[in-house]
C-alpha positions as CSV (number, residue, x, y, z in Angstrom):
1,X,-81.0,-91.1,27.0
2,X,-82.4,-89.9,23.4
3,X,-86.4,-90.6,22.9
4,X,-87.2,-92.7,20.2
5,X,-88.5,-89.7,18.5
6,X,-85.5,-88.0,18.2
7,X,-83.7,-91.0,17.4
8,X,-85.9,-91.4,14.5
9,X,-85.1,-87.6,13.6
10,X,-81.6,-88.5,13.4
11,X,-81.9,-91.0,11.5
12,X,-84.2,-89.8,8.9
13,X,-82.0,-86.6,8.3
14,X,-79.0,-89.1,7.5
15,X,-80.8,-90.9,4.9
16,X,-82.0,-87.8,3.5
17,X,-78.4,-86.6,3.4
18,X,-77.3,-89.7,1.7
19,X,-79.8,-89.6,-1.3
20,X,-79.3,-85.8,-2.0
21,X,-77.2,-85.6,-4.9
22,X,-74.0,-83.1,-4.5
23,X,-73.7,-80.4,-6.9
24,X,-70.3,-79.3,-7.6
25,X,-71.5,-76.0,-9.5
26,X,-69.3,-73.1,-9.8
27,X,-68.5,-70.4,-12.1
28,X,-65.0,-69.1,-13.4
29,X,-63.9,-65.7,-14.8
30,X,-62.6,-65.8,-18.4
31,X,-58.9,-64.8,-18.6
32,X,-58.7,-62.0,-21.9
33,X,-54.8,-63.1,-22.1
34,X,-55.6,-66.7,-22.0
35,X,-57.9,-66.3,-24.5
36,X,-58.1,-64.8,-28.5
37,X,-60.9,-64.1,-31.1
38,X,-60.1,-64.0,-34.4
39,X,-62.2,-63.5,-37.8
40,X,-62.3,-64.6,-41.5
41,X,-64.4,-62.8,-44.3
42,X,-64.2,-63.7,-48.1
43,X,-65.1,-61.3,-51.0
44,X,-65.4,-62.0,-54.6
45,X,-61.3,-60.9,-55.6
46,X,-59.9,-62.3,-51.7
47,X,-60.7,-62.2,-48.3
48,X,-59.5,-60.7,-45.0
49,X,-58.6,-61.7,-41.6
50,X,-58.1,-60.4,-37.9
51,X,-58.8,-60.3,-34.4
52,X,-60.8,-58.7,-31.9
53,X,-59.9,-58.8,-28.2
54,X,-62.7,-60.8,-25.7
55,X,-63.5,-58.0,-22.5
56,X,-64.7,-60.0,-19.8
57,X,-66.7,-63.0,-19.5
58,X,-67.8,-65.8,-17.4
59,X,-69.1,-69.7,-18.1
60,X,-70.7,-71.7,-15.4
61,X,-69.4,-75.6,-14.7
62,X,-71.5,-78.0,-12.8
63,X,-70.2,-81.6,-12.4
64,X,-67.3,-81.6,-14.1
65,X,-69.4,-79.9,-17.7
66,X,-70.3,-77.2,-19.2
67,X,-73.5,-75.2,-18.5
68,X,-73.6,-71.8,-19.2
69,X,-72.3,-68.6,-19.8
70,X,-71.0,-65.2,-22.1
71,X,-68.6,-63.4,-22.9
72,X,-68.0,-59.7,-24.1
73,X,-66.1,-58.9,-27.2
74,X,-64.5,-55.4,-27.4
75,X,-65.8,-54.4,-30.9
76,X,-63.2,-51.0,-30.9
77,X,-60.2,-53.8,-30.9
78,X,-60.7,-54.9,-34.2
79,X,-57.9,-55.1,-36.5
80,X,-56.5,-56.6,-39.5
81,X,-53.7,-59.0,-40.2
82,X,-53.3,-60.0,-43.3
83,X,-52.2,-56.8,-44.8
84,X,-49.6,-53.9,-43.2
85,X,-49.2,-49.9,-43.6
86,X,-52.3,-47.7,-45.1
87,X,-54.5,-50.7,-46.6
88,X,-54.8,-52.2,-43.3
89,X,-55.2,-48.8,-41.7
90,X,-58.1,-47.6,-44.0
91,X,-59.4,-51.2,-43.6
92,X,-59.8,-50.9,-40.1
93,X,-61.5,-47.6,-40.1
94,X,-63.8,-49.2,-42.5
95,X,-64.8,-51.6,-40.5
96,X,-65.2,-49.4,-37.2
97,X,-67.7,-47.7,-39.5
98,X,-71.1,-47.1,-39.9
99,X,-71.1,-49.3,-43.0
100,X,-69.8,-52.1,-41.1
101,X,-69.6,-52.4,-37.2
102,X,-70.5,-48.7,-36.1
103,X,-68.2,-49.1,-33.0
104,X,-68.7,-45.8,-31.7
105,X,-72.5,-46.2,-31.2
106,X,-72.4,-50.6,-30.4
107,X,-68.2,-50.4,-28.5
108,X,-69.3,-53.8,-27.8
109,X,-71.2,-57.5,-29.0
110,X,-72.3,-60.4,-26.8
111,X,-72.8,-64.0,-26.9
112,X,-74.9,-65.8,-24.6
113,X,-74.9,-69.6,-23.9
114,X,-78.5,-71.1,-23.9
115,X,-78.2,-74.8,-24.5
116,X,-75.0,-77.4,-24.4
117,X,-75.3,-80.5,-25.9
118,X,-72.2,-82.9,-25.3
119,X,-71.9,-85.0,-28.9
120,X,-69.9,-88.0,-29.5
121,X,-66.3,-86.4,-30.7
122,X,-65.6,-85.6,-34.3
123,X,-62.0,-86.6,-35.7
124,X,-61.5,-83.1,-35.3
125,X,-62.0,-83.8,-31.3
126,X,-65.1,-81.3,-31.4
127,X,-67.0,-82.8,-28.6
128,X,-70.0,-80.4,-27.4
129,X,-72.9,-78.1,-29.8
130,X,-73.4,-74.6,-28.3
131,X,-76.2,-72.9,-28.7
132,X,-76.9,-69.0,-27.6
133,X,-77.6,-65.9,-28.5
134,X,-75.3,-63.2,-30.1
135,X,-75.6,-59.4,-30.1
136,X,-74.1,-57.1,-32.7
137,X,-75.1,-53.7,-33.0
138,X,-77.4,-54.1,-30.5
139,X,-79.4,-56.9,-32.8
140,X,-79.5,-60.6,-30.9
141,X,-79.8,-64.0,-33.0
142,X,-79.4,-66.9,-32.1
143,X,-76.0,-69.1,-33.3
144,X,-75.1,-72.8,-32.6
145,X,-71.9,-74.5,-33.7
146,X,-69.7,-77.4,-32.5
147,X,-67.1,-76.6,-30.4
148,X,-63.9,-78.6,-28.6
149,X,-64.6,-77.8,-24.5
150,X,-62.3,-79.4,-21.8
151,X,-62.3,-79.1,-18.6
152,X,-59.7,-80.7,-16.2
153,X,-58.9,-79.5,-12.2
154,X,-60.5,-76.6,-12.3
155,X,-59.3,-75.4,-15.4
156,X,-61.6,-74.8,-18.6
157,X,-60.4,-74.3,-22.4
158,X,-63.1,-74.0,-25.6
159,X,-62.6,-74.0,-29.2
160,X,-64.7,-73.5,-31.4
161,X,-65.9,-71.5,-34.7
162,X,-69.3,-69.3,-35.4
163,X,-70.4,-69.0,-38.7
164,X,-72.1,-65.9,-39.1
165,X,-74.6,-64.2,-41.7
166,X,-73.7,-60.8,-40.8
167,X,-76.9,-59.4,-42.7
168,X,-78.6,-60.1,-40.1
169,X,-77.2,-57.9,-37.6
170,X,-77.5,-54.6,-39.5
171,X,-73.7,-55.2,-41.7
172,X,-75.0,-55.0,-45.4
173,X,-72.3,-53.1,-47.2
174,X,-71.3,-54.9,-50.1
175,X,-73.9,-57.8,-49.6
176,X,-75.5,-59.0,-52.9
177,X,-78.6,-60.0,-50.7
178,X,-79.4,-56.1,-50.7
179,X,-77.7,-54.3,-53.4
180,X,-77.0,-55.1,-56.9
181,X,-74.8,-54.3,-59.7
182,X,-72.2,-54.7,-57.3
183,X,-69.2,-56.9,-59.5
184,X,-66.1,-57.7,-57.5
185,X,-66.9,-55.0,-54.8
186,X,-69.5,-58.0,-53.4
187,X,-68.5,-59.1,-49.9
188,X,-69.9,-62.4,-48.7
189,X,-72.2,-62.3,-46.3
190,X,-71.5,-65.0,-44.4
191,X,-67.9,-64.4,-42.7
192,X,-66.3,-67.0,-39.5
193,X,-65.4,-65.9,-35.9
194,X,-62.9,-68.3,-34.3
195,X,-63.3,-68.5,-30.3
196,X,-60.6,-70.0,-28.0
197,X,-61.1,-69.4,-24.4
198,X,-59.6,-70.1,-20.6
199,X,-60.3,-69.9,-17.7
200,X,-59.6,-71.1,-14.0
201,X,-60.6,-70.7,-10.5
């Protein structure tokens, strides 16, 4: 026969197993082929466009919503689409440089999630604000911007699109902000990274 104490024990350990909220937290690897990165800069006369390929990464879901995570961008993958043959190639090289990314010394950038705010959607069905920090040549600042993030059965999918000053991460060629007398040779410095990732357990 059980003592009352023990009894009690029993019971008490039930209750407290009733009232203590499950967790489903878990965290998924991001899939590089189920996922692309591409980029938009404006000049004065045009503007370019590409992609760069994602590396690894990882986000964190807890009950069903995103928490946290980061990614890796492979910065020696960048390359041009909107133009073919020697432009693109001396574009590309450009850009690898020291005047732009300097991918031999930073191969690659990081972004960091910090905060995840679910919003009401937008028409465009953007339905979460992401906040973290990104690292380009080795200089970290922090970004937010509205993203699209679903996740359904363990499966997770993001979309969404960073607008970034690149000024402050060290990229000043052809900024008006530093140099002047610079006539339709000026580069914007604001230019737009376009994120789409997956993942799944």
């Amino acid at each position: 026969m059980k003592s009352i104490s023990s009894t009690a024990a029993i019971g008490l350990g039930s209750l407290i197993m009733a009232f203590t909220p499950i967790s489903n937290k878990e965290t998924l690897t991001l899939k590089p082929t189920a996922s692309t990165i591409a980029w938009h800069a404006e000049k004065i006369t045009g503007s370019h466009q590409g992609t760069v390929a994602l590396k690894s990464g990882s986000i964190v879901i807890e009950d069903n919503k995103l928490k946290g995570g980061s990614f890796i961008v492979d910065m020696s993958t960048i390359e041009v689409t909107d133009i073919q043959g020697e432009g693109k190639n001396k574009l590309e090289g450009h850009l690898n440089s020291q005047d732009f990314f300097n991918t031999d010394e930073f191969p690659e950038s990081t972004f960091v999630i910090s905060k995840v705010e679910y919003t009401k959607p937008t028409a465009e069905n953007l339905n979460t604000n992401i906040t973290g920090s990104l690292t380009i040549k080795g200089l970290s600042n922090e970004v937010s911007f509205p993203a699209k993030v679903e996740i359904t059965d363990g499966k997770f999918a993001a979309y969404g699109e960073m607008k970034i000053d690149r000024t402050k991460f060290n990229v000043k060629y052809g900024s008006t902000s530093f140099f002047d007398n610079l006539g339709d040779r000026a580069i914007y410095d604001e230019f737009v990274m376009t994120v789409s990732l997956g993942a799944s357990r």
